[in-house]
C-alpha positions in Angstrom: 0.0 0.0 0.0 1.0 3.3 -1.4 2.1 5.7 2.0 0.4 9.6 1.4 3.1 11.9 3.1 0.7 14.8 3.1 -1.6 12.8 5.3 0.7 11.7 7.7 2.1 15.4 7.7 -1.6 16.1 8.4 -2.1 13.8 11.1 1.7 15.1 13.1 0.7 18.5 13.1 -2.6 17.6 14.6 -0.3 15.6 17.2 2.0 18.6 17.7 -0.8 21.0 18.3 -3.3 18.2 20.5 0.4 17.5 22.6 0.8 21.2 23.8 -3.0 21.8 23.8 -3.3 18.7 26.7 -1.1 20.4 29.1 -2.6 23.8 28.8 -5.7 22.6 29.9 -4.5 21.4 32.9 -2.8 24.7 33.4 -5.9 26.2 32.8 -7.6 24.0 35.8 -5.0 24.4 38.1 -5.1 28.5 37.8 -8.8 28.3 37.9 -9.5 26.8 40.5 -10.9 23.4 39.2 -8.0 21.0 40.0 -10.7 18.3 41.4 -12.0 18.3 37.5 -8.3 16.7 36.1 -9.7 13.2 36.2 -12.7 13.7 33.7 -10.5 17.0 31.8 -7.9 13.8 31.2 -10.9 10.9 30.6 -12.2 12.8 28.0 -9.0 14.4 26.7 -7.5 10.9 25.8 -10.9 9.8 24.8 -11.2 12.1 22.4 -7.8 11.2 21.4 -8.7 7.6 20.9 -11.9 8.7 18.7 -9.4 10.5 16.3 -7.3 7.6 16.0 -9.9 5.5 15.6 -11.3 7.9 12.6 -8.2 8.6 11.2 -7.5 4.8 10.5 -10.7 4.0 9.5 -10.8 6.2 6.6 -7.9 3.8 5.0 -7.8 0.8 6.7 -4.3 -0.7 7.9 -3.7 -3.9 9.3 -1.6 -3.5 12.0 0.2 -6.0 14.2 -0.7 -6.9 18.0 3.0 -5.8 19.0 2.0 -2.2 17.0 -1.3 -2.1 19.5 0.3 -3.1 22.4 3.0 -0.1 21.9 0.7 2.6 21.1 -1.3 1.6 24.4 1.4 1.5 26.3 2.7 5.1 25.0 -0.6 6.2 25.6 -0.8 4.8 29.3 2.9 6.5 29.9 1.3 9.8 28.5 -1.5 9.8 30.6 0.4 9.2 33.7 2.8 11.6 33.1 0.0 14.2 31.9 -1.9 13.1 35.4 1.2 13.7 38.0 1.8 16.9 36.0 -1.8 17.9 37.1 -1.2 16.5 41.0 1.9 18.6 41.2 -0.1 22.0 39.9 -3.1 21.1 42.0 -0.5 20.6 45.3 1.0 24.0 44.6 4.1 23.4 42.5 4.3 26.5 40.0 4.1 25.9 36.2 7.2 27.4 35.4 8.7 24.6 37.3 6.0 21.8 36.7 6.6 22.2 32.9 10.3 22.2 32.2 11.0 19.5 34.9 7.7 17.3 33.0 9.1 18.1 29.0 13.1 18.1 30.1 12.0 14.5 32.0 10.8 13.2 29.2 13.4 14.3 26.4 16.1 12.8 28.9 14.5 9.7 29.6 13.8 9.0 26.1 17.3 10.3 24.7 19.1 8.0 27.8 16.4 4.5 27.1 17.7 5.1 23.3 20.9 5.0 23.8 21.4 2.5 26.8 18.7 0.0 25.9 19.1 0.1 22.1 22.3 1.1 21.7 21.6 3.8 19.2 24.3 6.5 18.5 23.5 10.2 18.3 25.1 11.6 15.5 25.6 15.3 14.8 21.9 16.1 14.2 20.7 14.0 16.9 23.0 15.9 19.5 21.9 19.8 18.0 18.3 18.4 18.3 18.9 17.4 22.3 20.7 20.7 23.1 18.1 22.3 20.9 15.4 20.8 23.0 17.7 21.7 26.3 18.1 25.4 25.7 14.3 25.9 24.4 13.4 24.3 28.1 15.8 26.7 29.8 14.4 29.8 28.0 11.1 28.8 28.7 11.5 28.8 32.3 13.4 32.1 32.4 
């Protein structure tokens, strides 16, 4: 099956946008006043989420494998958690100038440290501009 680059270009910039659009809601909450409401904000939020997918993969059918499943779910679980203790430390005070960077910076270290202990992957010159790009973007943000 023939892959459409403009439709997957498509679909990652609705990712992009829905990924800093999650957070912001809880941000919103948090500010507002409505921190008890960041279990159904999240239910719904990843719902929704699952509905796209869902949509988006109906329109062209793909048969995908059980191991493809599994690892999207568990992505999705990891996401959720993370999106959920980001809304327990707003909700207990912690500020989102500090919530945020520690949350994203977290992340881009876990996943850049797993690469290269677990699979052994080696970060070329791109690959090291693209982690120091994400590092000074976090520090500027939380100036």
């Amino acid at each position: 099956m023939k892959r459409d680059a403009s439709v997957w270009l498509r679909l990652m910039l609705v990712a992009f946008v829905a990924n800093g659009l999650g957070p912001f809601g809880l941000r919103i909450l948090s500010a507002s006043g409505l921190s008890t409401f960041q279990p159904q904000y999240l239910l719904y939020w990843y719902l929704g989420g699952a509905v796209f997918g869902v949509l988006a993969l109906s329109k062209r059918p793909l048969r995908l494998a059980t191991r493809e499943i599994v690892l999207g779910a568990a992505m999705g679980l990891c996401s959720l958690c993370g999106q959920t203790f980001t809304g327990l430390a707003l909700s207990h005070g912690v500020p989102g100038h500090v919530a945020f960077p520690l949350t994203t910076g977290g992340s881009l270290f876990l996943v850049a440290t797993a690469g290269i202990i677990l699979f052994n992957e080696r970060v070329g010159g791109y690959g090291a501009a693209g982690i120091a790009l994400g590092i000074a973007a976090l520090i500027m943000l939380s100036v």
